[in-house]
GUDRENFI-983449 format. One record per residue (C-alpha): x, y, z; residue number from 1; chain; residue in one letter. Coordinates in Angstrom, 3 decimals, always signed. Example, Ala and Ser with C-alpha at 12.3 -4.5 7.8 and 13.67 -1.06 7.14 Angstrom:
<atom <+12.300; -4.500; +7.800>; 1; 'A'; 'A'>
<atom <+13.670; -1.060; +7.140>; 2; 'A'; 'S'>
END
This chain:
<atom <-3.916; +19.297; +6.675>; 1; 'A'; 'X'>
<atom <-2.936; +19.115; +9.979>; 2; 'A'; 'X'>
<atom <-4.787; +16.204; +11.250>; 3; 'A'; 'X'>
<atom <-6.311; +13.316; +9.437>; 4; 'A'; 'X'>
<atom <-8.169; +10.404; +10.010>; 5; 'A'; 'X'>
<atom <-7.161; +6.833; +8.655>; 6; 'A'; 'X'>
<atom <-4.895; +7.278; +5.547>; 7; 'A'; 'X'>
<atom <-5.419; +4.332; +2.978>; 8; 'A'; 'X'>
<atom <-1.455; +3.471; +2.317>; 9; 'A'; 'X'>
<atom <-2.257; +0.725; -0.438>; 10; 'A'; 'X'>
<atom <-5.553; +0.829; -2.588>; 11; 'A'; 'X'>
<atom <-6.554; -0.227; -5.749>; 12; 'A'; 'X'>
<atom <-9.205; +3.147; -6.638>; 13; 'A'; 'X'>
<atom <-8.572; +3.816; -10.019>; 14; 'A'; 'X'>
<atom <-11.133; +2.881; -12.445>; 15; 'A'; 'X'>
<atom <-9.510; +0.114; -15.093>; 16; 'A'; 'X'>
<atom <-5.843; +0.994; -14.810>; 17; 'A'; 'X'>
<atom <-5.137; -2.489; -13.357>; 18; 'A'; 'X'>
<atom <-6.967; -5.295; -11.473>; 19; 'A'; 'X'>
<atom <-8.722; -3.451; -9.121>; 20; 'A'; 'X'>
<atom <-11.623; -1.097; -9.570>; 21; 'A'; 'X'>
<atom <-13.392; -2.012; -12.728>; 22; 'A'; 'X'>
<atom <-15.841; +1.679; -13.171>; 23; 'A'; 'X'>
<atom <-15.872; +4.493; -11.763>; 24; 'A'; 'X'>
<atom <-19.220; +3.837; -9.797>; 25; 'A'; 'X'>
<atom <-17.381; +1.189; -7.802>; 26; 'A'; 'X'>
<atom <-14.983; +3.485; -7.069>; 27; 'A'; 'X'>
<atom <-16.144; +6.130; -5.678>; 28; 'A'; 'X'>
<atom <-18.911; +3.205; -3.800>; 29; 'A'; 'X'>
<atom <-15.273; +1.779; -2.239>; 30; 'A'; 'X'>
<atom <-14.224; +5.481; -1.468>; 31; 'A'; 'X'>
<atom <-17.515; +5.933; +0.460>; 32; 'A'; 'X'>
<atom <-17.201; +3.038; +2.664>; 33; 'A'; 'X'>
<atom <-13.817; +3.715; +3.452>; 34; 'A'; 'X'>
<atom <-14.781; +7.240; +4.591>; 35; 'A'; 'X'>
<atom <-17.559; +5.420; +6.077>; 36; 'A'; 'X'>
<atom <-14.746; +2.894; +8.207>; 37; 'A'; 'X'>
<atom <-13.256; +6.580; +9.369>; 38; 'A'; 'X'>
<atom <-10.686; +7.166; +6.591>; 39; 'A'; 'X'>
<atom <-9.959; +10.420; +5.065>; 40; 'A'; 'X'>
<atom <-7.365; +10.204; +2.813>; 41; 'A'; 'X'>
<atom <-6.170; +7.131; +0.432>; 42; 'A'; 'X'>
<atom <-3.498; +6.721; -1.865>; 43; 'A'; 'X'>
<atom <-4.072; +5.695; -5.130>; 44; 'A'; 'X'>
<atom <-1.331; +2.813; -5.907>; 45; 'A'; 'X'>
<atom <-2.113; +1.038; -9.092>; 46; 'A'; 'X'>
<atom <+0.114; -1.813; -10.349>; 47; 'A'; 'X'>
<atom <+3.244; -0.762; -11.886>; 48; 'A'; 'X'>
<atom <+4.218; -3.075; -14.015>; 49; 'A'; 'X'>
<atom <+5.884; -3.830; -17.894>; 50; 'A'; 'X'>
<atom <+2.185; -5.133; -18.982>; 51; 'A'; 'X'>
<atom <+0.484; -2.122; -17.795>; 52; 'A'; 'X'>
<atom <+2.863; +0.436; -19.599>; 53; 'A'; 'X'>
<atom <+0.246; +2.913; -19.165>; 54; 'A'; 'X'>
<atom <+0.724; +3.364; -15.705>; 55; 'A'; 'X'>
<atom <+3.655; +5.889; -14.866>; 56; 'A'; 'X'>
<atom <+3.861; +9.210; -13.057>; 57; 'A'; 'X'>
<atom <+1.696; +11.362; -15.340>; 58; 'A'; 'X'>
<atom <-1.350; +9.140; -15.980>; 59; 'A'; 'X'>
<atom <-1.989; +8.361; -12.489>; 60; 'A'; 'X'>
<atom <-1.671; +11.973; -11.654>; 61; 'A'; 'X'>
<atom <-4.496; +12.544; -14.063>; 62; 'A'; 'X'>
<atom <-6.749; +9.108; -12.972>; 63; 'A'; 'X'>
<atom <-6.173; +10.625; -9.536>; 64; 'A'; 'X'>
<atom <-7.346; +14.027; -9.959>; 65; 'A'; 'X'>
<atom <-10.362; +12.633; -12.287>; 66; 'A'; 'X'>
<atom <-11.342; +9.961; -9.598>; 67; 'A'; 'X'>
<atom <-11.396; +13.425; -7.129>; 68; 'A'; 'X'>
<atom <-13.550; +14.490; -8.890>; 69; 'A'; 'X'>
<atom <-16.317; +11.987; -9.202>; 70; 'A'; 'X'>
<atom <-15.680; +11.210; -5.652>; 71; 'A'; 'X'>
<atom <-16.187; +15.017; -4.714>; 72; 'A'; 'X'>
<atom <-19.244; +15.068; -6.699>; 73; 'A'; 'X'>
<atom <-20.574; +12.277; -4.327>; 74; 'A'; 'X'>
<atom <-19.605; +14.656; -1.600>; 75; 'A'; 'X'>
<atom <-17.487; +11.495; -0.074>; 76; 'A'; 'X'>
<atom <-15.324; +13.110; +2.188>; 77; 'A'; 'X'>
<atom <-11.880; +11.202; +0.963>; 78; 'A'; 'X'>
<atom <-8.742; +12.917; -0.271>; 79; 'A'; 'X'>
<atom <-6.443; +11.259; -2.895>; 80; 'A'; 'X'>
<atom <-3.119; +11.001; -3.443>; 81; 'A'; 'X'>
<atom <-1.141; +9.458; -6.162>; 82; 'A'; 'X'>
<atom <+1.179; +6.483; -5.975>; 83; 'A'; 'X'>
<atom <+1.830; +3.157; -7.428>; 84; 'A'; 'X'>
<atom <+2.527; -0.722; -6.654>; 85; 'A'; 'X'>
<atom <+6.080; -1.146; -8.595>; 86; 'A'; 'X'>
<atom <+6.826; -4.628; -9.282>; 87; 'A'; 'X'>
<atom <+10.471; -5.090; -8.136>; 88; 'A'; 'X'>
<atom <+12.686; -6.440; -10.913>; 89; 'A'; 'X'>
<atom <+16.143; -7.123; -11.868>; 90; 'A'; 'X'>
<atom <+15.645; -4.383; -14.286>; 91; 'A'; 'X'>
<atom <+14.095; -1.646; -11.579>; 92; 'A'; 'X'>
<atom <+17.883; -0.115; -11.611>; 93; 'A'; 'X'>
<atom <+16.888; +0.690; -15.495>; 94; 'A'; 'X'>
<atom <+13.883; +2.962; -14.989>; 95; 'A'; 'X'>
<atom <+14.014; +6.812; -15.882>; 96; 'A'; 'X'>
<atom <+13.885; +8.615; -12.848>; 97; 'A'; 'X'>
<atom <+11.314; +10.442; -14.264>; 98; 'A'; 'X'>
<atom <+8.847; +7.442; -14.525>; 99; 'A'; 'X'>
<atom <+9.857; +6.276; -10.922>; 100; 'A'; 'X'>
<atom <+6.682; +5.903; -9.455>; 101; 'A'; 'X'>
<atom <+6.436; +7.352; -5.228>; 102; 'A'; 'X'>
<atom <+4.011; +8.061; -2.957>; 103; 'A'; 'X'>
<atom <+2.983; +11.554; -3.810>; 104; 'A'; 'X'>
<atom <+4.729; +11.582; -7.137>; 105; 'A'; 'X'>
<atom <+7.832; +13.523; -5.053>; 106; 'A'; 'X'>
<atom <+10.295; +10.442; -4.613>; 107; 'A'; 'X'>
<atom <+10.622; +9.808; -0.938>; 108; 'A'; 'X'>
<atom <+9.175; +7.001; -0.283>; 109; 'A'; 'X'>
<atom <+8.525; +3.965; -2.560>; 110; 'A'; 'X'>
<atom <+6.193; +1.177; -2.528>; 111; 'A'; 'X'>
<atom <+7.068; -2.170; -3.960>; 112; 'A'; 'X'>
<atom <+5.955; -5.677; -4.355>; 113; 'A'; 'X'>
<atom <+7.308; -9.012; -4.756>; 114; 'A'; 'X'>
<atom <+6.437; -12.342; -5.364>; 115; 'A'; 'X'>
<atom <+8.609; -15.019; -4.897>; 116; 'A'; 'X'>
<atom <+9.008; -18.311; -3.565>; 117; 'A'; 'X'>
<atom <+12.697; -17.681; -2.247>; 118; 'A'; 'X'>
<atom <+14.219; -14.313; -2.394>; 119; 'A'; 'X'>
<atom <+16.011; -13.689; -5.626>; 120; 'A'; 'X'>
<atom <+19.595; -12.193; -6.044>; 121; 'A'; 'X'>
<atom <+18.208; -9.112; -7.641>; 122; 'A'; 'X'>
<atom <+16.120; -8.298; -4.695>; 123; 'A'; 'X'>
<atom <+19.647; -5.951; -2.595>; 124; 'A'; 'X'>
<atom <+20.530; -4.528; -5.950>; 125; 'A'; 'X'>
<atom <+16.955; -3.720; -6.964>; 126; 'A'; 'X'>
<atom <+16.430; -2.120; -3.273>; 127; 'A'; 'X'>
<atom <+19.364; -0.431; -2.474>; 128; 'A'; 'X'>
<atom <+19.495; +2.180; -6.240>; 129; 'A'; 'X'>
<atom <+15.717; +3.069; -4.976>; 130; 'A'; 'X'>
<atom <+17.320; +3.915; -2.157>; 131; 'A'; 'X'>
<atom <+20.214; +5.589; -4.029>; 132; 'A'; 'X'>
<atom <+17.200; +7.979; -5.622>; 133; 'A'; 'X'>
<atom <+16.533; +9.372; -2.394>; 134; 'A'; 'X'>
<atom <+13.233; +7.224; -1.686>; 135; 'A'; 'X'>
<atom <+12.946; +5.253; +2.021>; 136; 'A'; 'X'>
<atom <+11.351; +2.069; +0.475>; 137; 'A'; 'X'>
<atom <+8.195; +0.326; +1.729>; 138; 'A'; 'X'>
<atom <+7.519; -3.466; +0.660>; 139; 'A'; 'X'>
<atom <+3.669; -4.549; +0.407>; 140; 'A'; 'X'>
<atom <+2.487; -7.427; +1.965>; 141; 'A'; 'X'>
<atom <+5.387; -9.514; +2.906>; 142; 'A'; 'X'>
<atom <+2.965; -11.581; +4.634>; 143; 'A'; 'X'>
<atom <+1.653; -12.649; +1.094>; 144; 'A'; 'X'>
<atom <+5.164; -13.970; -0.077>; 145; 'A'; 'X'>
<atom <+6.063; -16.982; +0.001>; 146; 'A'; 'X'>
<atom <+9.640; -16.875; +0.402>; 147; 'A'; 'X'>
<atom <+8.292; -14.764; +4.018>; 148; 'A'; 'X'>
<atom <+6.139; -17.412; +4.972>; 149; 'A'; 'X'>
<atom <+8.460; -20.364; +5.278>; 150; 'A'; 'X'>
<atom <+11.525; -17.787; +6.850>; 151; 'A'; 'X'>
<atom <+10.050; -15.162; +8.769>; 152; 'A'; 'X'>
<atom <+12.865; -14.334; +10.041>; 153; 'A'; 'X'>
<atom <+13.501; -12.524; +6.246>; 154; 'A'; 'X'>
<atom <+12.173; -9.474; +8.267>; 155; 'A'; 'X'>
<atom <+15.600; -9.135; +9.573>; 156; 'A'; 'X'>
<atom <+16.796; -9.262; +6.630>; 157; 'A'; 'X'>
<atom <+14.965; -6.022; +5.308>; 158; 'A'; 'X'>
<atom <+15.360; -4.177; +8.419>; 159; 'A'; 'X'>
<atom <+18.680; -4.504; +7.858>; 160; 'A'; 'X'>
<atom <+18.583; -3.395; +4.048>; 161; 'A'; 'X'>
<atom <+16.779; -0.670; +5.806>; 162; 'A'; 'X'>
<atom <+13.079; -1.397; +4.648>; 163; 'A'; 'X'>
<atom <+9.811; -0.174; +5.577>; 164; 'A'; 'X'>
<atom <+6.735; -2.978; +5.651>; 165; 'A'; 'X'>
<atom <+3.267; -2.329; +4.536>; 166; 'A'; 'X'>
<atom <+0.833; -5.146; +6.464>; 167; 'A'; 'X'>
<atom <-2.267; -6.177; +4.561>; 168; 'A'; 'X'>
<atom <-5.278; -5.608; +6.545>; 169; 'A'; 'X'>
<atom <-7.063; -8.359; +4.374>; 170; 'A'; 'X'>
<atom <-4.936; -11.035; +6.249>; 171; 'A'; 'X'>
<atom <-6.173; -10.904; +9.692>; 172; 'A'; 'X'>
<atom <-9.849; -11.867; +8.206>; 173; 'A'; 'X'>
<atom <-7.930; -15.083; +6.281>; 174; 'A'; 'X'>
<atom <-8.857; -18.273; +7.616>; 175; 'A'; 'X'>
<atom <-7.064; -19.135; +11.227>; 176; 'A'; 'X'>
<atom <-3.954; -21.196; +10.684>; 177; 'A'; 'X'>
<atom <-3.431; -19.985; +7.169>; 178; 'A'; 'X'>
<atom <-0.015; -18.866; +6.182>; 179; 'A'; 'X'>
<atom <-1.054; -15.800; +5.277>; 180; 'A'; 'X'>
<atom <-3.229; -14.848; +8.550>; 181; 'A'; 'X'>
<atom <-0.118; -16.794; +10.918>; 182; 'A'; 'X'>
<atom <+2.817; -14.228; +9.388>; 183; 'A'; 'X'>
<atom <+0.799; -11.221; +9.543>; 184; 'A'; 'X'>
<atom <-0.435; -11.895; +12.658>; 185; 'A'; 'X'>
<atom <+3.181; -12.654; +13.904>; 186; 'A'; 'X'>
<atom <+4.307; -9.553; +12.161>; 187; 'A'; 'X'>
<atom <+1.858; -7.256; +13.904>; 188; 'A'; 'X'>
<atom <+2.443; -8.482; +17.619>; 189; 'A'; 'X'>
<atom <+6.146; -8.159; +16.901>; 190; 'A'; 'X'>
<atom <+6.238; -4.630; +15.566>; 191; 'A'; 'X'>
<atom <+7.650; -5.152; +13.031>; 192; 'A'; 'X'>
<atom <+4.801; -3.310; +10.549>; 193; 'A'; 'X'>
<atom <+5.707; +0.475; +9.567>; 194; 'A'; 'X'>
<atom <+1.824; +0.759; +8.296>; 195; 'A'; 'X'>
<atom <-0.963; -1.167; +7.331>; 196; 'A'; 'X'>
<atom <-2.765; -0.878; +4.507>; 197; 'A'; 'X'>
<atom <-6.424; -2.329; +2.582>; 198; 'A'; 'X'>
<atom <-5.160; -2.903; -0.731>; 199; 'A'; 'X'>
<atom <-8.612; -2.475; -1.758>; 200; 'A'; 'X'>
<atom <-9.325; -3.823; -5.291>; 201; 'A'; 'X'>
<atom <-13.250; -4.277; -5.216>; 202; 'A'; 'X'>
<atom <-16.304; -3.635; -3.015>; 203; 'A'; 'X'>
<atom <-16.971; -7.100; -2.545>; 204; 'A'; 'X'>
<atom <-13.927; -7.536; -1.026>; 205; 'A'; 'X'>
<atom <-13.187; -3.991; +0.712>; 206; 'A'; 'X'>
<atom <-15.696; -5.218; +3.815>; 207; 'A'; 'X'>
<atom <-13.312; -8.072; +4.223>; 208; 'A'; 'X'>
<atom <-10.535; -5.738; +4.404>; 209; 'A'; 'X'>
<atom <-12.424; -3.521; +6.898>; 210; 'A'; 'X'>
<atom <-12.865; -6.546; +9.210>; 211; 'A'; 'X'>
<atom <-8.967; -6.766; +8.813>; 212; 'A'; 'X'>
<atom <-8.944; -3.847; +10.650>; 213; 'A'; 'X'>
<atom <-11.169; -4.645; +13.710>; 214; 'A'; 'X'>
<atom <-9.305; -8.520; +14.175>; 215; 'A'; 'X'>
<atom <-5.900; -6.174; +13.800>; 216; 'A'; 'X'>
<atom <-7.273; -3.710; +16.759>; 217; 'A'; 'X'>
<atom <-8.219; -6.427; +18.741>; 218; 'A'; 'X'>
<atom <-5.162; -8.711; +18.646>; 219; 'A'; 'X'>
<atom <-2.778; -5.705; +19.266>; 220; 'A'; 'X'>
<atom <-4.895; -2.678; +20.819>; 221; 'A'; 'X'>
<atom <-6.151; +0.613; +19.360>; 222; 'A'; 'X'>
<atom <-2.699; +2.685; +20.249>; 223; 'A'; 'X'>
<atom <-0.686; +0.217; +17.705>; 224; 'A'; 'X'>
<atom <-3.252; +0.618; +15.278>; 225; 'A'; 'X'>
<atom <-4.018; +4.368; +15.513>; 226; 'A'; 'X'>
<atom <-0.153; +4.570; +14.829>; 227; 'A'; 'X'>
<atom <+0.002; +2.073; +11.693>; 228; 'A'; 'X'>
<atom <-2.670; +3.534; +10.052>; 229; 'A'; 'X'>
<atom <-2.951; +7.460; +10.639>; 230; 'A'; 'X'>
<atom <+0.481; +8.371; +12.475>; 231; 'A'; 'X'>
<atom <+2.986; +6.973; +10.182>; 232; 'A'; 'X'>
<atom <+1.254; +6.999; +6.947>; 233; 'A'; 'X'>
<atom <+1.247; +11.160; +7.669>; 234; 'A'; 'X'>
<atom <+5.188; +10.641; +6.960>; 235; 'A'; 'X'>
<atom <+4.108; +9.739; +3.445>; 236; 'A'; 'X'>
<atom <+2.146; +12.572; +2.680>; 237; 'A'; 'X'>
<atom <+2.974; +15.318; +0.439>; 238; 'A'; 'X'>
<atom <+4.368; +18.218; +2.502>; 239; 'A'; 'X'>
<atom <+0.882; +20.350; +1.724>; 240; 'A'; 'X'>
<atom <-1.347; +17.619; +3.361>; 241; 'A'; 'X'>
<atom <+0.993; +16.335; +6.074>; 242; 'A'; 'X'>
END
């Protein structure tokens, strides 16, 4: 496609792969309201991790294509794409490239997570042979780490290590003064967000998420926003739908 609306860079769609959408009714009831929030694409980016060995490259192609589906029958006007939430470890280096989970399935851009009180010694090593693969990597919610939230100033770290950040747009409706809402915030005004994303997991919580998105717009202005959530998540499309 050659324009889009509001691309969903993080979400939690499919139906019982992980902790986010239990059925497929609240999926394609979370699909709806994002179209309804002016979103026309989403990427589908379940949790990658060793406990959920059924999430890799081929099943969430399928989920993806089956949620279409239901969410096509429902005439919601949302395109999917697959992806995944990989769970940087000191083991990432060991995964088949062929069950290296991307954006799109097509290994250009990564998404990963972390959680950690203080950034471990894996974390360089882990990075840079994702980067090795070809993939520009994007880390999820830095906001939400801890090791972030006492030294901020980690961003420069992964600019330096050449990393993309993925803001949570559930942050900005956390309470004032939190850690959570403080670094995000702080993030945000200083640029230093590449996109932001829902992370939707439920539809109790996606109207949360949604208010993320109007406190985000009016602490930094509609121009920053436009670009964080339909300019430069286009660079992560497929080349079909960019």
């Amino acid at each position: 496609m050659s324009t889009t609306g509001r691309i969903d860079v993080h979400s939690h769609l499919l139906p019982g792969v992980d902790d986010g959408c239990r059925t497929v009714e609240e999926s394609v009831a979370c699909a709806a309201m994002l179209a309804g929030a002016g979103y026309t694409h989403a990427f589908c980016t379940p949790h990658v991790w060793p406990n959920l060995p059924g999430n890799n490259p081929r099943t969430i192609v399928e989920a993806t294509a089956n949620l279409q589906s239901a969410i096509d029958a429902a005439n919601v006007p949302l395109r999917l794409i697959p992806g995944g939430e990989i769970n940087l470890r000191e083991d990432t280096p060991a995964t088949k490239l062929e069950a290296l989970v991307s954006y799109g399935m097509i290994r250009r851009y990564v998404l990963i997570d972390l959680w950690a009180e203080s950034l471990p010694a894996f974390f360089g090593t882990s990075v840079r042979w994702l980067q090795e693969q070809g993939a520009t990597v994007v880390l999820a919610h830095p906001e939400r780490m801890a090791a972030v939230q006492k030294q901020p100033d980690l961003a420069d770290h992964f600019a330096e290590l050449g990393l993309l950040l993925q803001g949570n747009l559930q942050c900005f409706s956390d309470p004032p003064g939190s850690a959570t809402r403080r670094t995000v915030e702080r993030f945000l005004l200083e640029g230093r967000y590449f996109v932001l994303g829902s992370d939707t997991h439920n539809l109790s919580s996606l109207p949360m998420r949604l208010e993320g998105l109007k406190r985000a717009t009016d602490l930094a202005g509609a121009e920053m926003i436009d670009r964080l959530t339909i300019e430069n998540p286009r660079k992560l499309l497929p080349p079909d739908l960019g």
